[in-house]
Every structure is written in C-alpha cells, then in structure tokens.
Backbone as CSV, one residue per row, in Angstrom:
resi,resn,N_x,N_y,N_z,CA_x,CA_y,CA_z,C_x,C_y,C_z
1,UNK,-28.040,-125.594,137.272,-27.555,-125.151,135.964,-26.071,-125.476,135.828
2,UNK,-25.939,-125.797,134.713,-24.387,-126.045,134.020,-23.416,-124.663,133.625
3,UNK,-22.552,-124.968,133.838,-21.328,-124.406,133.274,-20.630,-124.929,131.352
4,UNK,-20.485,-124.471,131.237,-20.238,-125.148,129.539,-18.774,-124.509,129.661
5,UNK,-17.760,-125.975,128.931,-16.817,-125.721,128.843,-16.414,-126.091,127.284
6,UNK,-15.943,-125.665,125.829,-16.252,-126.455,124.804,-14.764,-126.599,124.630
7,UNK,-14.240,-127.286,124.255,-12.840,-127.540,124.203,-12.884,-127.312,122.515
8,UNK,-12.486,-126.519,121.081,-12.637,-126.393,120.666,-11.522,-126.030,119.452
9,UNK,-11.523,-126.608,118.330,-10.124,-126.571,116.998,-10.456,-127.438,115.760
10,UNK,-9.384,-127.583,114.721,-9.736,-128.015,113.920,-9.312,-129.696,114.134
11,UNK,-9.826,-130.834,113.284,-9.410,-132.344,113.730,-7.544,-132.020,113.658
12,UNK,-7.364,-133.013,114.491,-5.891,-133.316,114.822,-5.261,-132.429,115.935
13,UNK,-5.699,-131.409,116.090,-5.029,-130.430,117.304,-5.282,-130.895,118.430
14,UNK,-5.588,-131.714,118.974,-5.077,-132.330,120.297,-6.524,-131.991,121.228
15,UNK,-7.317,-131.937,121.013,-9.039,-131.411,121.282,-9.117,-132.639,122.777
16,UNK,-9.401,-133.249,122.334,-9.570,-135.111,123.445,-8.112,-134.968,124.297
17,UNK,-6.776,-134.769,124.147,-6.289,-134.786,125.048,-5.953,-133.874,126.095
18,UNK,-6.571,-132.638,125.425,-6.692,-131.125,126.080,-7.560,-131.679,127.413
19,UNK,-9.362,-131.944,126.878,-9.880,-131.893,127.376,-9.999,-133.154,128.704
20,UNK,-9.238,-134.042,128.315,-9.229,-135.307,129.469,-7.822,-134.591,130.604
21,UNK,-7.376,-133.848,130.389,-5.987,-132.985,130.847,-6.753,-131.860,131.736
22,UNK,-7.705,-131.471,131.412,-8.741,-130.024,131.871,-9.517,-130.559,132.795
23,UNK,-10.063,-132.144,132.283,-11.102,-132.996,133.374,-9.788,-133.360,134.631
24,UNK,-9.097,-133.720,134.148,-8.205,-134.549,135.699,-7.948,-132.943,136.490
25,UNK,-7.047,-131.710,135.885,-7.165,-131.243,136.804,-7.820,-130.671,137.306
26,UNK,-9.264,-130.702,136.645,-10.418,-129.950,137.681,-10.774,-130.558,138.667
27,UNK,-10.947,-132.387,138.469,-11.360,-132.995,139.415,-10.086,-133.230,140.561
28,UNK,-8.566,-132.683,140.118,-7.712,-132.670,141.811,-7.929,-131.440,142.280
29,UNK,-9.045,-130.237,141.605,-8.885,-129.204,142.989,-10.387,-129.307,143.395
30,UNK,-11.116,-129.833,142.452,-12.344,-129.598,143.010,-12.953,-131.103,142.649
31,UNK,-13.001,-132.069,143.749,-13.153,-133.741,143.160,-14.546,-133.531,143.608
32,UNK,-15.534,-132.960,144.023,-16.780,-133.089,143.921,-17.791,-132.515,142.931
33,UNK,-17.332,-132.128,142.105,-17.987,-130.971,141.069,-18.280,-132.276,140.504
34,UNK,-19.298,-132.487,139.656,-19.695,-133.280,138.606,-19.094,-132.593,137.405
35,UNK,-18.983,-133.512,136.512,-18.112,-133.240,135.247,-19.440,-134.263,134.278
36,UNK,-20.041,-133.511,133.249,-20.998,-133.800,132.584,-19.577,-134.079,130.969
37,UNK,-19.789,-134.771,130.319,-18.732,-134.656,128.859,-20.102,-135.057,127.514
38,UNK,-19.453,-134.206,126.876,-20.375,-134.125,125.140,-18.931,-133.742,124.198
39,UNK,-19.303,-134.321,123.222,-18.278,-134.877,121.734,-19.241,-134.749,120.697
40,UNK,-18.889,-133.716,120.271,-19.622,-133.712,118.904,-19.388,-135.047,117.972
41,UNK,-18.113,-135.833,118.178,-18.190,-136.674,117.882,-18.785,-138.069,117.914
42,UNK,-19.509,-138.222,118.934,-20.408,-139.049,118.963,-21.914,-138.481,118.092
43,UNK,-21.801,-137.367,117.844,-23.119,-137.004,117.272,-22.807,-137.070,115.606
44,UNK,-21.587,-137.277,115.264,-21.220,-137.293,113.849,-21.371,-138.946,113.315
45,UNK,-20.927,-139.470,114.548,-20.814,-141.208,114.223,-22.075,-141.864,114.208
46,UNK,-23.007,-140.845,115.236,-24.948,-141.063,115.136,-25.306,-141.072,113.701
47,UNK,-25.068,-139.582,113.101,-25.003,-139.668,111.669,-24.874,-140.548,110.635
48,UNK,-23.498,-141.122,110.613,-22.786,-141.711,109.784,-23.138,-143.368,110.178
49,UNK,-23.040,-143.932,111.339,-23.745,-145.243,111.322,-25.169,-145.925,111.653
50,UNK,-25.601,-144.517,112.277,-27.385,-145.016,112.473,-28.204,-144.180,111.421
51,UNK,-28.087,-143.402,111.357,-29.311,-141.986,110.336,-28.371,-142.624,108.773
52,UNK,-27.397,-142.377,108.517,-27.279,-142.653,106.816,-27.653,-144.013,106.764
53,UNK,-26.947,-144.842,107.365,-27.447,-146.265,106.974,-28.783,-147.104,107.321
54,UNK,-29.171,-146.237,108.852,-30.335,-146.987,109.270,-30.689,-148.428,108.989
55,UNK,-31.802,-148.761,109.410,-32.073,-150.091,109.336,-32.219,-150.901,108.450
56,UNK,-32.686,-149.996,106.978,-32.473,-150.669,105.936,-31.129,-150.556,105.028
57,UNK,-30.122,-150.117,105.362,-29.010,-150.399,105.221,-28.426,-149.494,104.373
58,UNK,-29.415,-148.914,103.494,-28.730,-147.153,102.562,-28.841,-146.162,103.093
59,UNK,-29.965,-145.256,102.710,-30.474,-144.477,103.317,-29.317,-143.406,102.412
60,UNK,-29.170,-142.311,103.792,-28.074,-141.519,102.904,-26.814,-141.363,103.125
61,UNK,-27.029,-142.801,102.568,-24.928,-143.497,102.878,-24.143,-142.799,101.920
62,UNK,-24.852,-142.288,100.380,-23.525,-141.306,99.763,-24.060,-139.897,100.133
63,UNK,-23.464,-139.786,101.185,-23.532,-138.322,101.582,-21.899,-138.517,102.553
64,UNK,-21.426,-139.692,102.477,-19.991,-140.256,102.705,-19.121,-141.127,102.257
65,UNK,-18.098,-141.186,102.169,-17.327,-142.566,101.366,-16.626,-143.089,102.253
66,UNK,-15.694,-144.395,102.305,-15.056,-144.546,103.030,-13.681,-144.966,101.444
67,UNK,-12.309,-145.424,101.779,-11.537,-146.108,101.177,-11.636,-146.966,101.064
68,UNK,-12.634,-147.995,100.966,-12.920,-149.378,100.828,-13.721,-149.107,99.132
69,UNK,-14.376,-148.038,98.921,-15.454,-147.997,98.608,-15.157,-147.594,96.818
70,UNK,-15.529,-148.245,95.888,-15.254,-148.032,94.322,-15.450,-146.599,93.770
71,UNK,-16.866,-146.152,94.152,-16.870,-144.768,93.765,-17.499,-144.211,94.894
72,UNK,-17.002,-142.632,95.324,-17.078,-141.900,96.276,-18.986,-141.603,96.744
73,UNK,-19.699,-141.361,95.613,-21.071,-141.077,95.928,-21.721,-142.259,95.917
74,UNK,-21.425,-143.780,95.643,-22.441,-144.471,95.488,-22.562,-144.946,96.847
75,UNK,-24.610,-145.171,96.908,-24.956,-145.649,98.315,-24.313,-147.012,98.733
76,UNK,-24.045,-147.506,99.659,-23.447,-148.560,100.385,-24.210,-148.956,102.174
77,UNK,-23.911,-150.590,102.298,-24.059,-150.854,103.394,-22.909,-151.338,104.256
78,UNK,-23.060,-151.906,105.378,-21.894,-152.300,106.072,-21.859,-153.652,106.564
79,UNK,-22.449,-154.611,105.858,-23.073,-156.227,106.022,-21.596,-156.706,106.517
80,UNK,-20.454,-156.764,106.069,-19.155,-157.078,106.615,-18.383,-156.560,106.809
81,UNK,-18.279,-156.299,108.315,-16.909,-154.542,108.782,-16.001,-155.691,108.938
82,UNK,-15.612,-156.447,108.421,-14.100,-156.819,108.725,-13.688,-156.464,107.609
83,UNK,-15.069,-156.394,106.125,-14.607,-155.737,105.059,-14.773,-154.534,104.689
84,UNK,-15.793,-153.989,105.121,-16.407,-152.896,105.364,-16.578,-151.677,106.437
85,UNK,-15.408,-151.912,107.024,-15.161,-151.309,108.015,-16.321,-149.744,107.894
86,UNK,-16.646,-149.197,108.968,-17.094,-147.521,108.975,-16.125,-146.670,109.460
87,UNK,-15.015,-146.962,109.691,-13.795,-145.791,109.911,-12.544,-146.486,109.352
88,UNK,-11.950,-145.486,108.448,-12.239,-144.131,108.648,-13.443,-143.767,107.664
89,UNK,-13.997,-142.332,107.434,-15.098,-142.062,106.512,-14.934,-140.516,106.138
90,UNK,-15.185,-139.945,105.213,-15.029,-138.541,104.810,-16.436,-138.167,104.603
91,UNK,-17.224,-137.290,105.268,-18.347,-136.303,104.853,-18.423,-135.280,103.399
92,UNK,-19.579,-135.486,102.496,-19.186,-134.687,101.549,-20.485,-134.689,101.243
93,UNK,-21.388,-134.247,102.222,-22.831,-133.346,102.070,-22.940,-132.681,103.065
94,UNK,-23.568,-131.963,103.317,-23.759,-130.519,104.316,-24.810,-131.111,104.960
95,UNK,-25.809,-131.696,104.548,-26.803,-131.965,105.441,-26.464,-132.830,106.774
96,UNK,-25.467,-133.938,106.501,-24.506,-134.801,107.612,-24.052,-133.531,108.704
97,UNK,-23.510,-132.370,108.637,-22.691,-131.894,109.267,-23.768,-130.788,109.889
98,UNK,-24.643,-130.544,109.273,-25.700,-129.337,109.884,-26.675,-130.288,110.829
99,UNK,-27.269,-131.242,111.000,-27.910,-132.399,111.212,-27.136,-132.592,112.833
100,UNK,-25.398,-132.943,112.328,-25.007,-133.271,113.880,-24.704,-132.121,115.125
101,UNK,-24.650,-131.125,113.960,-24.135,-129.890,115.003,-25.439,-129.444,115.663
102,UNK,-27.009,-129.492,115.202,-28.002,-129.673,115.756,-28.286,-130.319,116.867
103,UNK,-28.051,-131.769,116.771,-27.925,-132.674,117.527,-26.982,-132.541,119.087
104,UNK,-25.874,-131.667,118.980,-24.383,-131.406,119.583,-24.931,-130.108,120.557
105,UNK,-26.020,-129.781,119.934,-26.139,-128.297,120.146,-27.497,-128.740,121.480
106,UNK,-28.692,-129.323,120.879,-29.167,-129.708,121.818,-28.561,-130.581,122.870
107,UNK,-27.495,-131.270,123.230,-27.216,-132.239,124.193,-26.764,-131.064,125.435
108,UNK,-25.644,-129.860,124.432,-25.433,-129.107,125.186,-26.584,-128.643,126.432
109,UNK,-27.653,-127.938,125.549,-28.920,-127.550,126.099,-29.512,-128.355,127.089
110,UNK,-29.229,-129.814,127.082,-29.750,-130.240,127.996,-28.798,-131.019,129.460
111,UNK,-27.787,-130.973,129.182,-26.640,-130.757,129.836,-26.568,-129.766,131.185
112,UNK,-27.065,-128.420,130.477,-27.143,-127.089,130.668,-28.205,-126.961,132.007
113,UNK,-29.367,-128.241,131.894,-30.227,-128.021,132.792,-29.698,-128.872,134.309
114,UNK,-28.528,-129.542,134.092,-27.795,-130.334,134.887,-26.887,-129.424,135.783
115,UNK,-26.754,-129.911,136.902,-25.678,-129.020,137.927,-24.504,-129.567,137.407
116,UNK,-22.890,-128.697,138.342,-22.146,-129.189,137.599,-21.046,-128.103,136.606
117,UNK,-20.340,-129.288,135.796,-19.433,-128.797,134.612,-19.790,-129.691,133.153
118,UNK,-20.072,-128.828,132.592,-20.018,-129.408,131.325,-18.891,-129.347,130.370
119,UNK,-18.053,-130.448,130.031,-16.695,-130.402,128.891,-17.308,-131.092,127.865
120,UNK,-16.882,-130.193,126.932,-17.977,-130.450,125.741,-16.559,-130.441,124.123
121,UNK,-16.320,-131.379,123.334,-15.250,-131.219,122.499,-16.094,-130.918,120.535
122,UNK,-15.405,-129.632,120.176,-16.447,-129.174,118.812,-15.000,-129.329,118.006
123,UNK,-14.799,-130.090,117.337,-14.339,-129.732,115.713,-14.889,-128.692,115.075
124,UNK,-14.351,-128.042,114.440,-14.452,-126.996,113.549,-13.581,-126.259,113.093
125,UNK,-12.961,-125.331,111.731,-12.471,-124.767,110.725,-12.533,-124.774,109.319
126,UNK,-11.928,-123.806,108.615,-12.632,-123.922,107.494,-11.761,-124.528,106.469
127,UNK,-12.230,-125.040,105.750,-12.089,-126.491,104.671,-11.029,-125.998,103.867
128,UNK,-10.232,-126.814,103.454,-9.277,-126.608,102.679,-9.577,-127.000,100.668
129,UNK,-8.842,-127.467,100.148,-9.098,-127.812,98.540,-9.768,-128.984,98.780
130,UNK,-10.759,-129.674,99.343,-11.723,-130.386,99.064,-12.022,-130.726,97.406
131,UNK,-11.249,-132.838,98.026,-11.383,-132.275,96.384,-13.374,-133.429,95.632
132,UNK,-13.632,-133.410,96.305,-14.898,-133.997,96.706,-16.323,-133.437,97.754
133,UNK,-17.421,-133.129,97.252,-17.858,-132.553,98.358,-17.266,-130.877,98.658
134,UNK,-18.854,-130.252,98.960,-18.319,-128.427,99.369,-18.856,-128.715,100.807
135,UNK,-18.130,-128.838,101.729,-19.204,-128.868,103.172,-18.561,-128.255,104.164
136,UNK,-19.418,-127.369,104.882,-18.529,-126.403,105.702,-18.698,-126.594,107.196
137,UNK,-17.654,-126.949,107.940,-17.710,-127.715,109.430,-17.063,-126.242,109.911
138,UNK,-17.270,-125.036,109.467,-16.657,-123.612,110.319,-17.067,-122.983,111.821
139,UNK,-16.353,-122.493,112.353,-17.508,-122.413,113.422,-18.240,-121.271,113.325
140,UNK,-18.165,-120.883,111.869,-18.746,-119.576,111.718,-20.565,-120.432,111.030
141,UNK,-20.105,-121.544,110.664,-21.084,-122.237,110.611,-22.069,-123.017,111.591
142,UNK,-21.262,-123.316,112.462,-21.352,-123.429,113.682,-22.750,-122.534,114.455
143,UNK,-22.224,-121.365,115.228,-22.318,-120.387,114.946,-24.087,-120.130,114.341
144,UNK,-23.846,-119.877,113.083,-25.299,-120.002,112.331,-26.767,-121.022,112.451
145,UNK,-25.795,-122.068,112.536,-26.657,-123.084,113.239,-27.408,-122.806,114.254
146,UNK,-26.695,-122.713,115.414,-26.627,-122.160,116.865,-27.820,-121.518,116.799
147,UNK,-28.051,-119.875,116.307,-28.569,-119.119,116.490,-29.707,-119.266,115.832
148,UNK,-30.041,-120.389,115.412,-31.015,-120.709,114.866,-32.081,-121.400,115.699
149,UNK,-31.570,-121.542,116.985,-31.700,-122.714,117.867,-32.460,-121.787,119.145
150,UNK,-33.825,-121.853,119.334,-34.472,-121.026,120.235,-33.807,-120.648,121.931
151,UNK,-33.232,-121.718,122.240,-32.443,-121.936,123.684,-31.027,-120.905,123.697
152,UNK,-30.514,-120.487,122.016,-29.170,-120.017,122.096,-28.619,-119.073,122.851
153,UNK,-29.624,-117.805,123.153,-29.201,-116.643,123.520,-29.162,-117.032,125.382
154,UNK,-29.712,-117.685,125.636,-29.590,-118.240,127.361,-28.622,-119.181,126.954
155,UNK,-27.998,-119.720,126.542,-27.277,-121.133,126.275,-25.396,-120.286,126.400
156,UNK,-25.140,-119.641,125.390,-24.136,-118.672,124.894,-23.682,-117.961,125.900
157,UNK,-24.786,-117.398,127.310,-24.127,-117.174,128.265,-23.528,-117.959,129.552
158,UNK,-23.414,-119.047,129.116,-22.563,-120.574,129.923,-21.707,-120.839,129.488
159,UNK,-21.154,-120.349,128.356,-20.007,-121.116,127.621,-18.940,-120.148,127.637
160,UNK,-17.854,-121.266,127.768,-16.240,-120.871,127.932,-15.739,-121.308,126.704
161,UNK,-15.207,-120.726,126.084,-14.545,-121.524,124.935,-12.965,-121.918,125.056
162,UNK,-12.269,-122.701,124.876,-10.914,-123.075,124.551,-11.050,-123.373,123.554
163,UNK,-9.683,-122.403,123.077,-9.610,-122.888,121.146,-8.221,-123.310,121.367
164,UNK,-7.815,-124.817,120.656,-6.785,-125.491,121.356,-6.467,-125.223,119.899
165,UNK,-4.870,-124.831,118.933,-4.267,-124.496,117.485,-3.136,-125.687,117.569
166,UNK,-2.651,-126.024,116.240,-1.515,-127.001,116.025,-1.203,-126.813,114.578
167,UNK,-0.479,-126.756,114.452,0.069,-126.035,113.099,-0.623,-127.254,111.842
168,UNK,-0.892,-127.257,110.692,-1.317,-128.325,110.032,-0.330,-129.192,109.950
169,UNK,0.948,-129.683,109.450,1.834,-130.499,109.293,1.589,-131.409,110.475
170,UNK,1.844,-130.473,111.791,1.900,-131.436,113.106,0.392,-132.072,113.362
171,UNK,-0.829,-131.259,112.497,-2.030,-132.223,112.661,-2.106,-133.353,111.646
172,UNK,-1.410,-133.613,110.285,-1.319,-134.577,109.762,-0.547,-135.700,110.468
173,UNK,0.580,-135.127,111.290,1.461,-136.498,111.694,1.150,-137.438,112.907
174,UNK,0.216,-136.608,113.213,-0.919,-137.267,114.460,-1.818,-138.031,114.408
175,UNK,-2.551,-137.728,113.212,-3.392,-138.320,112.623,-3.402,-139.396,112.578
176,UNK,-1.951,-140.473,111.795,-1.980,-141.769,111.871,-2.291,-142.308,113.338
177,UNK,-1.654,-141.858,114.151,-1.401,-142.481,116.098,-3.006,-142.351,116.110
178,UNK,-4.029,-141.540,115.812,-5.208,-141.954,116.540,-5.578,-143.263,116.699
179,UNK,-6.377,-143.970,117.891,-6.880,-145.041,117.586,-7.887,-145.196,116.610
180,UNK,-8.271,-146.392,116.058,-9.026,-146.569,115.097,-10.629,-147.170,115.544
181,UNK,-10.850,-146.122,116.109,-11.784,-146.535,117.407,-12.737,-145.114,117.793
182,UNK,-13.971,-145.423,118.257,-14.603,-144.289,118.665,-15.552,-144.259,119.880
183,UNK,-15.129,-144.024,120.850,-15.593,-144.083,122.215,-16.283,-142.314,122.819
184,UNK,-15.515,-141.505,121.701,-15.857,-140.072,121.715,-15.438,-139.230,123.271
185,UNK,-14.847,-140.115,124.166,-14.530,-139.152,125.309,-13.327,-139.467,125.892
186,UNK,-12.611,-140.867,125.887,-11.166,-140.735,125.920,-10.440,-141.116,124.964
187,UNK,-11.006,-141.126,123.723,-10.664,-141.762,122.431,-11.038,-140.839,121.171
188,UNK,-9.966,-140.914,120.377,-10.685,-140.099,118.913,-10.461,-141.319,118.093
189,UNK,-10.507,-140.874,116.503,-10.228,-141.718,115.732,-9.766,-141.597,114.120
190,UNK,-9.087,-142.447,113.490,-8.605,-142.017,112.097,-9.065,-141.301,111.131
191,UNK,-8.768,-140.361,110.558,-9.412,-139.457,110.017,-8.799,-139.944,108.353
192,UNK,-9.417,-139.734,106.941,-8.949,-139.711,105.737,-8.265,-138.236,105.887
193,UNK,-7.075,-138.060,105.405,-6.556,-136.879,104.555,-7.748,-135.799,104.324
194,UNK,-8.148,-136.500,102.919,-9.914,-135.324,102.865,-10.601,-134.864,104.285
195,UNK,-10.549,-135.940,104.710,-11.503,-135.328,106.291,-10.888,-134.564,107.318
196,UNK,-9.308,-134.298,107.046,-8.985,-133.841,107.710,-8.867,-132.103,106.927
197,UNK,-8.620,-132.024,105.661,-9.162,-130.924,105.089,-10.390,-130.446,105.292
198,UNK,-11.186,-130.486,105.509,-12.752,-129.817,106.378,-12.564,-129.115,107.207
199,UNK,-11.940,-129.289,108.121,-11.173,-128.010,109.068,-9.576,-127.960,108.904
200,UNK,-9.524,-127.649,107.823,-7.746,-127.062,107.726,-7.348,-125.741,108.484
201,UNK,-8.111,-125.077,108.129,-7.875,-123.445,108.454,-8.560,-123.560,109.726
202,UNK,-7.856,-122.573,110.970,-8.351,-122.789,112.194,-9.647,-120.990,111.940
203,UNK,-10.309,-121.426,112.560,-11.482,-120.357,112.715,-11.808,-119.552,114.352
204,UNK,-11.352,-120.039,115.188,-11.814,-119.735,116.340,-12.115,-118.325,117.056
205,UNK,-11.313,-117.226,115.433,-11.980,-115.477,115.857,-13.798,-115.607,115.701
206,UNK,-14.127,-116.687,115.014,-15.485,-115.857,114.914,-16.085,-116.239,115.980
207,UNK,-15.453,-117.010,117.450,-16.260,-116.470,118.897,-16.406,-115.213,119.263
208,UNK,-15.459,-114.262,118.552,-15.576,-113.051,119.354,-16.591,-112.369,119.341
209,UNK,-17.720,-112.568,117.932,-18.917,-111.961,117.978,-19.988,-112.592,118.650
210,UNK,-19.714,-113.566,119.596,-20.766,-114.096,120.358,-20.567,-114.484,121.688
211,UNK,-19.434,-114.457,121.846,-18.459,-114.588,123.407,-18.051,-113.054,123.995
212,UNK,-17.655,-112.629,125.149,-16.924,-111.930,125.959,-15.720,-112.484,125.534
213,UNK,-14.658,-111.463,125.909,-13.318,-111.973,125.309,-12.639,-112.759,126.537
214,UNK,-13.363,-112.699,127.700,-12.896,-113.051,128.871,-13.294,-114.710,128.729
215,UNK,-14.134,-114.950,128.057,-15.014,-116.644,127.948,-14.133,-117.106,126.957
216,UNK,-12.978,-116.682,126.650,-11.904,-117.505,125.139,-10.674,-117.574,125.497
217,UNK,-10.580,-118.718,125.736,-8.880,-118.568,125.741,-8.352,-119.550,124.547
218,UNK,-7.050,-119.306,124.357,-6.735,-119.864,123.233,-5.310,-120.930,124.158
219,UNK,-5.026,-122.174,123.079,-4.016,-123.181,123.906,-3.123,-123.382,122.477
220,UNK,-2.032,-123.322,122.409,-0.879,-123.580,121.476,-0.507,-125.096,121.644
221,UNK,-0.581,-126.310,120.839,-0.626,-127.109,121.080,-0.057,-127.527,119.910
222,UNK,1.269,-126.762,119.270,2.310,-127.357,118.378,3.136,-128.646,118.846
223,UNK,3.417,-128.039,120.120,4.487,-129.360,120.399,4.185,-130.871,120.297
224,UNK,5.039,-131.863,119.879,4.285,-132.818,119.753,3.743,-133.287,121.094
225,UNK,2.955,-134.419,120.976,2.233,-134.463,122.658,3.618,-135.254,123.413
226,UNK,4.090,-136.059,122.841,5.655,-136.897,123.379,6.525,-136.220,124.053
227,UNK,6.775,-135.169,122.962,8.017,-133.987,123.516,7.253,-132.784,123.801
228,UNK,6.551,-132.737,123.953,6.150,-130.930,124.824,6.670,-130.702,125.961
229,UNK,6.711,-131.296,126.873,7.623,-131.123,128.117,6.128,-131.000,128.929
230,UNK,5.912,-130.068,129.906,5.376,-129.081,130.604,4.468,-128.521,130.197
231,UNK,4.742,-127.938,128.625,4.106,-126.559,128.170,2.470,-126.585,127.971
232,UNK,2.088,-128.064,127.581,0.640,-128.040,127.450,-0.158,-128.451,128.759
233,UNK,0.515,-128.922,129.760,0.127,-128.686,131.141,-0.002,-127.776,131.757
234,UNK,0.670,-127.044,131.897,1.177,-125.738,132.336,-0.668,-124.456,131.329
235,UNK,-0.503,-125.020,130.258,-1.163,-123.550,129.643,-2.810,-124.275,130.726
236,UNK,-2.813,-125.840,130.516,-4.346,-126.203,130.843,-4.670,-125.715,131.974
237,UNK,-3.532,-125.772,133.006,-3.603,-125.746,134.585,-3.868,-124.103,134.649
238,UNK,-3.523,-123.483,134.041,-4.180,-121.671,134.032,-5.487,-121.969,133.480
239,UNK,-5.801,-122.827,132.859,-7.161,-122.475,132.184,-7.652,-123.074,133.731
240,UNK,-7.613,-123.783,134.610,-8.558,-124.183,135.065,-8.259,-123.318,136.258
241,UNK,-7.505,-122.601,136.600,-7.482,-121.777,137.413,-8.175,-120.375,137.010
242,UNK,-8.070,-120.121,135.695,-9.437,-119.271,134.932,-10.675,-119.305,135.531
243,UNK,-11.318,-121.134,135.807,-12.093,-121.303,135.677,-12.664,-121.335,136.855
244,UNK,-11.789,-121.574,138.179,-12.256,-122.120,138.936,-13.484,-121.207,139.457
245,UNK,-13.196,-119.621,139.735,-14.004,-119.107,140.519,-15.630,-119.059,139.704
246,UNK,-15.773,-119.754,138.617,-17.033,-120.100,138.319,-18.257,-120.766,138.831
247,UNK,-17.483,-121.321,139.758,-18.133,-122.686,140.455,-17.617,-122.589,142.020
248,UNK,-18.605,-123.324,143.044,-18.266,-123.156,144.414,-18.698,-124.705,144.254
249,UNK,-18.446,-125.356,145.908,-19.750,-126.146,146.526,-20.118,-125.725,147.607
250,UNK,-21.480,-126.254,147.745,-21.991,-126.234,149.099,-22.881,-127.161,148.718
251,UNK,-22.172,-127.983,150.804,-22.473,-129.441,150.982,-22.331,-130.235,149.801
252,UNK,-21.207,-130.342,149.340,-21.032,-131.068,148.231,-21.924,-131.089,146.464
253,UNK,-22.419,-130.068,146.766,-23.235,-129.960,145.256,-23.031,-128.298,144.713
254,UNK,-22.778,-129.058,143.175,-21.673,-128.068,142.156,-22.707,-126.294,142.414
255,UNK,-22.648,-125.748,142.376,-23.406,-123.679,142.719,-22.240,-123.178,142.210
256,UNK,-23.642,-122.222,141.580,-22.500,-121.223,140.814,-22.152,-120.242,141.920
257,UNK,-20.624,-119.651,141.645,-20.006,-118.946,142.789,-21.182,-117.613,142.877
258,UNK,-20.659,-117.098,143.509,-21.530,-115.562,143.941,-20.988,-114.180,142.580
259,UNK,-19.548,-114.645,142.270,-18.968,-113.524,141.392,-19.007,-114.269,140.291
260,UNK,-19.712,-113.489,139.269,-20.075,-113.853,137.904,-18.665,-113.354,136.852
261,UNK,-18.271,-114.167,135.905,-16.925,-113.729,135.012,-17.342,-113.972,133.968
C-alpha cells in the first residue's frame, strides 16, 4: 500500500517545484523508497487533446478555446500546431474539469495499491470574474467528486495534503516563465489569464472536513522562486521530516512504519 502525498494550490503557486523539491529530499534520506508521481495535469491535457478532439477531430473541442481561435465556443481541430498550437487553452465547461478530476482520482486509487510514496500535484481554488464559462476547479469541488467515488473513504485515509499559497500578483508574474510545454512532472505550462482565474481564490480550508489536521500542512510560497533564499527549502525539508516516520524499509522495500500519524 501507498502513502499519498498531494502537493496542492491554486495554478501559479509553485505546485511542480514544491513537489520535485519534496521528491529530491525524500529520496537523500530515504533513496530506496519508491516515489510513484500523478499530475492532475496530465489528466486535464488527456481531456483537452485526446477526449475533446479525439480522432475525428471535434468532438467537444468548444468546451475550450485557445487565443488562436475567432470565437471562444466554436468547435475546432488541430490539423496545424505550428498554427494551431493546443497550449495555452482555457476550460469553460464543467464537464472537462469533473471528467479529469475523476480520472486524477482513480490513478490515485490505483497508485494506492502500489508500495511506496505517492506525490501526487491537484490544482484547485475558487474562480475568480470569469469572464467566459462558470466552471468550478474548487477543492470543495474536488472534494464532491471524490466522495462520490466508492474507493474514497479507504483512499482519504493515505493522504497528506500540502497546500503550497502565493499571493495572486506573484502567481501572474510566473506565469509567463512557465515552459510552454507539458511533461506534467518536471514541467508545467502557460496558462491564459482566464485560466488562471479558475483558481484565483486559494481554497485549501475545505480539507479540514475530510483530513486530520495533522495530514495538512500549509507552505508560503510568496517569495519569488529566484530570490527566496532558503525559506522554501527550509519549510519543504520539515515537511519531509513530518513525513518521514510514515514509512520504514525492510530489506529495501517501502512498509508502513509501526506508528500510525
């Protein structure tokens, strides 16, 4: 059985570099633990370039737009990404976002049946003046989903949450530096303005009705990543010292310790 670790905030707060920061130093105190990784973001880009467009090339492509694109709802294909690029793209149907968190939710689950650590990265907060599209990526939505999901109530007791915060200004100015690229585990990628309104407002109290308060920690991740100094090292390296007594080995394979937290 797995350990679930979800690295967790709204886009731009530093989610991917938290969590590749959480993977290195788990693997210098403990380099035999397996480290399992899930990105909701790869389950959003499943969405958006295989399920909307699929094989015949529409499907339910306006359920997104990109800036290439004349009007925001009309269906589209992607016959030339040098013209047509698929990133960046803004979501502005609910069914896209309930669909992947499904998807995000089972990988977990099966993750879960794996020895090990699972680092797992969730976008989520709640939407700002959207000015297109009502679609709610909350994790209170989240959340709802979840519990909808027969595996949840065994699932919920594996998970650690980190809710990593960054003030909005400092998540817009980040935004540009992403790569324009999606690899989903050492890479994020450009977000539209609009898409980054979907999680404006950070949400991460509504773990408390489904977490121990001991399974949440929270990471301040204002500083820019250039100039922080220390400080976002420093908060990760307690989290994983949080974490460690979760996990033992013996003979080299990941067991859960004897003292449960």
């Amino acid at each position: 059985m797995s350990d679930i670790v979800i690295v967790n905030g709204p886009f731009g707060s530093g989610k991917t570099v938290c969590a590749n920061i959480l993977r290195d130093t788990i693997i210098s105190h403990t380099p035999k633990l397996k480290i399992n990784r899930v990105t909701d973001g790869d389950h959003l880009v499943h969405q958006i370039k295989d399920v909307a467009h699929g094989i015949e090339g529409a499907g339910f492509s306006n359920f997104h737009y990109h800036p290439w694109m004349s009007e925001p709802t009309e269906k589209h294909n992607h016959s030339d990404l040098s013209i047509n690029p698929h990133f960046p793209f803004t979501v502005i149907a609910q069914p896209v976002l309930d669909a992947m968190m499904v998807s995000f939710l089972d990988e977990l689950w099966k993750k879960n049946q794996e020895p090990g650590l699972t680092l797992a990265e969730l976008g989520t907060g709640i939407a700002g003046d959207l000015k297109i599209g009502r679609v709610d990526l909350s994790t209170g939505r989240f959340l709802e989903i979840a519990a909808q999901q027969t595996y949840w109530s065994e699932l919920k007791n594996r998970i650690v949450v980190v809710a990593v915060d960054a003030a909005w200004d400092i998540r817009l100015e980040r935004n540009p530096n992403r790569p324009e690229m999606a690899d989903g585990i050492n890479q994020s990628w450009l977000l539209q303005k609009e898409a980054m309104k979907i999680t404006q407002y950070p949400d991460s109290s509504s773990w408390n009705k489904e977490l121990n308060p001991s399974s949440i920690v929270k990471i301040d991740n204002n500083p820019y990543y250039e100039d922080r100094g220390d400080g976002l090292l420093e908060q990760l390296a307690a989290v994983e010292r949080l974490l460690r007594p979760r996990w033992s080995l013996v003979e080299g394979n990941p067991a859960r310790a004897k003292k449960e937290y």
